[in-house]
N, C-alpha and C positions, 0 to 999 in steps of 0.2 A: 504493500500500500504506500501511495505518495505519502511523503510528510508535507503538510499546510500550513501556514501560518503567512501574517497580512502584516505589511510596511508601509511605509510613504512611498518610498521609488524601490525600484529594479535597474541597476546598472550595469548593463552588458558589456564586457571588457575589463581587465585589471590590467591595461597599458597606464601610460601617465594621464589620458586625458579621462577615460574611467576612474584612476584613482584621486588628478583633480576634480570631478565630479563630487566623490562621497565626500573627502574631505570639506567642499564648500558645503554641499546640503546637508553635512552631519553639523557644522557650524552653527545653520540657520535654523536647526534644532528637528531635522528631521529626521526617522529611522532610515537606516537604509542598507539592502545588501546587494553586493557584489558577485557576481556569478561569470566563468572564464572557462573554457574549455580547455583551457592551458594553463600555466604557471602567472601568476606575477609577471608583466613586464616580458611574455614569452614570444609578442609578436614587432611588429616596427618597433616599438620603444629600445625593445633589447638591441636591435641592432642599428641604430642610431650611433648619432656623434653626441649628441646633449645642444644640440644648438639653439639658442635664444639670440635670433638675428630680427633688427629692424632694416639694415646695413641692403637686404636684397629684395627689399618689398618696395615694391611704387605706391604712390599715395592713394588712398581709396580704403575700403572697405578693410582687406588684411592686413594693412599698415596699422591701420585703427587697434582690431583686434591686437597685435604686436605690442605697441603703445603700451595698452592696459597691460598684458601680459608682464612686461618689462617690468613694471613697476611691482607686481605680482608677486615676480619672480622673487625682486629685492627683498620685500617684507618676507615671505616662505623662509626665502635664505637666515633671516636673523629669528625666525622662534624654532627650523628646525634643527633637527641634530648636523654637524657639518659633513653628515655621511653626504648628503645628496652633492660636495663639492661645486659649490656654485662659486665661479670662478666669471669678474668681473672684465676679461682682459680686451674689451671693445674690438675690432674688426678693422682690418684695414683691406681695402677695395682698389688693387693695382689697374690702372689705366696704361696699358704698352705703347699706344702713340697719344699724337696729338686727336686726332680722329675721334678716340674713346675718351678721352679725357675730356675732351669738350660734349661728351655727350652724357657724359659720367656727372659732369658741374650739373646737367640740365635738369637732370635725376633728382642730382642734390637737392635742387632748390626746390623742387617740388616737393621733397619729402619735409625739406625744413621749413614750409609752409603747413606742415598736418602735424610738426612736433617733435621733428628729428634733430638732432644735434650734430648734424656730417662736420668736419672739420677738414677744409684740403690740403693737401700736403703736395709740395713739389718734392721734386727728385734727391733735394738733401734732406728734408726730411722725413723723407722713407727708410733712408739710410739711416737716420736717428732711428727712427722708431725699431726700425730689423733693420739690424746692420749684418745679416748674412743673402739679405735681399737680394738677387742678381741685378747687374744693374743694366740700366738700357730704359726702364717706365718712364715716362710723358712725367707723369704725377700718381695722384690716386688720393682718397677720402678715407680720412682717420674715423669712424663710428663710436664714439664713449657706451653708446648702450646696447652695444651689442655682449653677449654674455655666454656661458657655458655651466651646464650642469651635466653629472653624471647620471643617465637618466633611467637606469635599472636601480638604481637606489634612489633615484626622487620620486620614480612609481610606488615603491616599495613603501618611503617613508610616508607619505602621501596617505598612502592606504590606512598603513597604520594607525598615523594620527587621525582618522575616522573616527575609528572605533567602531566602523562598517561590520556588521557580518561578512564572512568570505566564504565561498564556494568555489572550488578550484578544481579543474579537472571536471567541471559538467557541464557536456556542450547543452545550450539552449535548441531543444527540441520543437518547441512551437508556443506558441502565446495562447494564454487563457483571454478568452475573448467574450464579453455581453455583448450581441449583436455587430455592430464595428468599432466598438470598442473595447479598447485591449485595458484587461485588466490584472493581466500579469503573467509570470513566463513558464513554462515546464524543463524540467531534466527528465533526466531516467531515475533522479531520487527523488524531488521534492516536486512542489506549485510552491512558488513565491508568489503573493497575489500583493498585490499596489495599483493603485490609484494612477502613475506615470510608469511607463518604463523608459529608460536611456538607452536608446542604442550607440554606444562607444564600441564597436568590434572593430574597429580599424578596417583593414583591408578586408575584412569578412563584412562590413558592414551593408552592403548590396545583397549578401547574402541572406541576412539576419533581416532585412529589410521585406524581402521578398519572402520571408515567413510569414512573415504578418500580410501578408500581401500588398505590399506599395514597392514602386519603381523606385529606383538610388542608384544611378549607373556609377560605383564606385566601381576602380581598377586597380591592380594591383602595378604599379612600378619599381621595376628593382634598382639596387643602386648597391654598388660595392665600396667599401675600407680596407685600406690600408694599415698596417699599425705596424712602424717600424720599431726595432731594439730602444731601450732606454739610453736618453742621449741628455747632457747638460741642456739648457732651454736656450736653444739655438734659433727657436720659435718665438716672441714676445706673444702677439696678437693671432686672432683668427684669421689669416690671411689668403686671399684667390683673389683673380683676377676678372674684369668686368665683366668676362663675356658668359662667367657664371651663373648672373643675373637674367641674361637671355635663358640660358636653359632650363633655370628654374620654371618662368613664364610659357615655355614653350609646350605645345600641346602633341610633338614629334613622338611617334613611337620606337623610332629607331634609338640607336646608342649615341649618347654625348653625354661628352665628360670635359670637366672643367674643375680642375685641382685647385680644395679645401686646404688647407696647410694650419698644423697647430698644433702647440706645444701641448703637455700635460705637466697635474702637479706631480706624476709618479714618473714620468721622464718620457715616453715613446712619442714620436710625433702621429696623428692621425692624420690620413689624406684621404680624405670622398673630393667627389661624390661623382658617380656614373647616374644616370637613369636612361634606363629600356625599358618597354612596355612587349613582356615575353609571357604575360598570363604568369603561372607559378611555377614557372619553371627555376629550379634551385641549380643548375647546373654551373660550373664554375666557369666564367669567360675571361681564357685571358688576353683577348686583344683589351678587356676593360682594363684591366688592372694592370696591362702595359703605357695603356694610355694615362692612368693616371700616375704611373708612377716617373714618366716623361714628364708632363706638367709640371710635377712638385720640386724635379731636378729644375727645369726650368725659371721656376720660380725662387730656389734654394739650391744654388749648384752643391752647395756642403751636404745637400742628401745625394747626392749621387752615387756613394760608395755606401751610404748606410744601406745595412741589412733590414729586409724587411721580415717581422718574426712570423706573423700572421693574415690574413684576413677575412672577412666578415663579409656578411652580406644581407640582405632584408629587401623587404617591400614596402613602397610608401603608398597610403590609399588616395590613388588619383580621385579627382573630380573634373569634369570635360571642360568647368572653367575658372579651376585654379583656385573657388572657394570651398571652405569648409563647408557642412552642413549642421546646420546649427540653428535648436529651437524645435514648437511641435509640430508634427507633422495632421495640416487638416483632414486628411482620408482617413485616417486611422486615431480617432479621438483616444489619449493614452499614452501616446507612442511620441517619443523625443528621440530626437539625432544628433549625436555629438560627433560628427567622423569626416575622415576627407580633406583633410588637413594635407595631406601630401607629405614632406618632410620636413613641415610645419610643426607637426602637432605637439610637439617638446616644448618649444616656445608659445603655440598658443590655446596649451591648453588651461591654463587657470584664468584666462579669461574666458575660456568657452564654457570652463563649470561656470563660472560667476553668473555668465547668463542665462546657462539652465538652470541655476536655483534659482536666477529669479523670477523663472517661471512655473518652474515647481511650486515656489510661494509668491507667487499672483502681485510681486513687487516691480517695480520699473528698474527693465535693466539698462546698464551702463551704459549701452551701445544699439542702436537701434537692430532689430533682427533680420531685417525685411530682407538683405542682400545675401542673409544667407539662409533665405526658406529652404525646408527641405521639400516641396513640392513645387519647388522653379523648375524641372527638369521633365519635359513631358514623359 
């Protein structure tokens, strides 16, 4: 026999933006459990860099989000424990000619019209900031808020400081439903019944969507790391160069890669990021990880001889136009979507809980929701 028992929300996913979900709505004083078909942190999150970037957003809608987030992030950082390593070390945004460079300032200004803080920097100091920088850049944009957490332990701690119920290991079978509205989820152990469910499944989340029966064309995009030997911090900042920013925006399903470069406090440098759109396929490509491992020399010729020890790989959950999904969805009275972040969701997921608690608790959220309906997608 199922086990029963009735909450305020159901939050599908124990990635970071599931477990900033519980954390905010367990705040706002509501019960809540967690339910994952995997471990903690067992999908994008785990294999992520930790990025908390404003530095590659253009102004609008996910810049916004970002914004909040950053600020977010700051306060998380000082009441949690320093396991989630949230490390302030801002973004630097190389421009190789004059060409990018002036189109890089254009960037700028527009984002320091929405609340950015870009800083440009010419060609000495670049040299200042990373002085193992190759040289030959135009210029390029110092970012102060750009930031870095370690994001399988800020999922982790996230969760915990809930004090959520957890369910691990049981995929969501189907949604309990009164007529079309969902009133909570099934396993193969329990009904969790609530009032909301959150669907946070990340890259499953078109999956999980289509249980309940609504459209969510989320995709899965893969993207590889690097993680070379532990080196003195030959890295200062989070540093790639412009043409990174196109690929973020880019809706290509082919391979491009545009090398992430940065240091760690435990010493390895990390280098992403690739994205192809190959379905789920895990297979190991190494034209990616030749390509990015050319980039990063080229960006730091002093990695050229370093050993690389490892690397990783994951899926980021596409959406066809680059926003999240976020807020309730009208077809399915019950039913919230937090997912589709891309390989966003590290950086903006505590503003995306903030917004679904506050609609969870029928309060006015921070940021209007409208751009990221989750039924704009026919």
């Amino acid at each position: 026999m199922l086990k029963r028992h009735s909450l305020d929300a159901v939050i599908i996913g124990a990635g970071v933006v599931g477990a900033a979900c519980a954390y905010y709505a367990a705040r706002a004083g509501l019960s809540v459990a967690v339910v994952d078909r995997g471990p903690v942190a067992g999908g994008t999150t785990g294999a992520g860099e930790g990025n908390l970037l404003v530095s590659d957003k253009e102004a609008g809608p996910e810049l916004d989000l970002a914004l909040l987030s950053a600020g977010l992030w700051r306060e998380l950082a000082a009441v949690l424990p320093r396991e989630i390593e949230y490390e302030a070390k801002g973004g630097l945004v190389v421009a190789p000619d004059q060409a990018s460079l002036d189109a890089l300032r254009t960037f700028a200004e527009a984002q320091r019209k929405a609340g950015v803080d870009p800083v440009e920097a010419d060609p000495d100091d670049l040299r200042d900031l990373e002085p193992h920088l190759a040289r030959g850049p135009a210029g390029g944009f110092l970012y102060p808020q750009d930031a870095q957490v370690q994001p399988a332990q800020a999922a982790a701690r996230l969760l915990a400081a809930s004090g959520a119920e957890v369910h691990l290991g049981e995929e969501v079978t189907g949604f309990v439903r009164s007529g079309d509205t969902v009133r909570g989820v099934r396993t193969a152990r329990r009904e969790l019944l609530a009032p909301a469910v959150v669907n946070a499944a990340g890259t499953w989340a078109g999956a999980v969507a289509e249980l309940a029966g609504v459209h969510l064309p989320v995709l899965p995009r893969r993207g590889f790391v690097l993680v070379t030997e532990p080196l003195p911090r030959v890295v200062r900042h989070k540093v790639y160069a412009a043409d990174y920013i196109a690929d973020v925006a880019s809706g290509s399903a082919a391979l491009q890669s545009s090398a992430v470069v940065e240091g760690t406090p435990a010493g390895p440098v990390l280098i992403g990021a690739t994205r192809e759109r190959v379905g789920f396929d895990r297979g190991l490509s190494t034209e990616a990880l030749r390509r990015l491992a050319l980039q990063a020399a080229a960006l730091f010729p002093v990695l050229a001889d370093v050993r690389v020890l490892r690397t990783y790989h994951g899926f980021r959950p596409y959406l066809p136009d680059h926003l999240p999904a976020i807020g309730p969805d009208p077809r399915r009275p019950g039913l919230l979507h937090a997912c589709g972040h891309e390989g966003a969701g590290i950086g903006l997921a505590p503003a995306t809980a903030l917004l679904i608690t506050a609609t969870l608790t029928g309060t006015t959220p921070a940021l209007p929701l409208t751009p990221y309906a989750p039924a704009r997608f026919p």
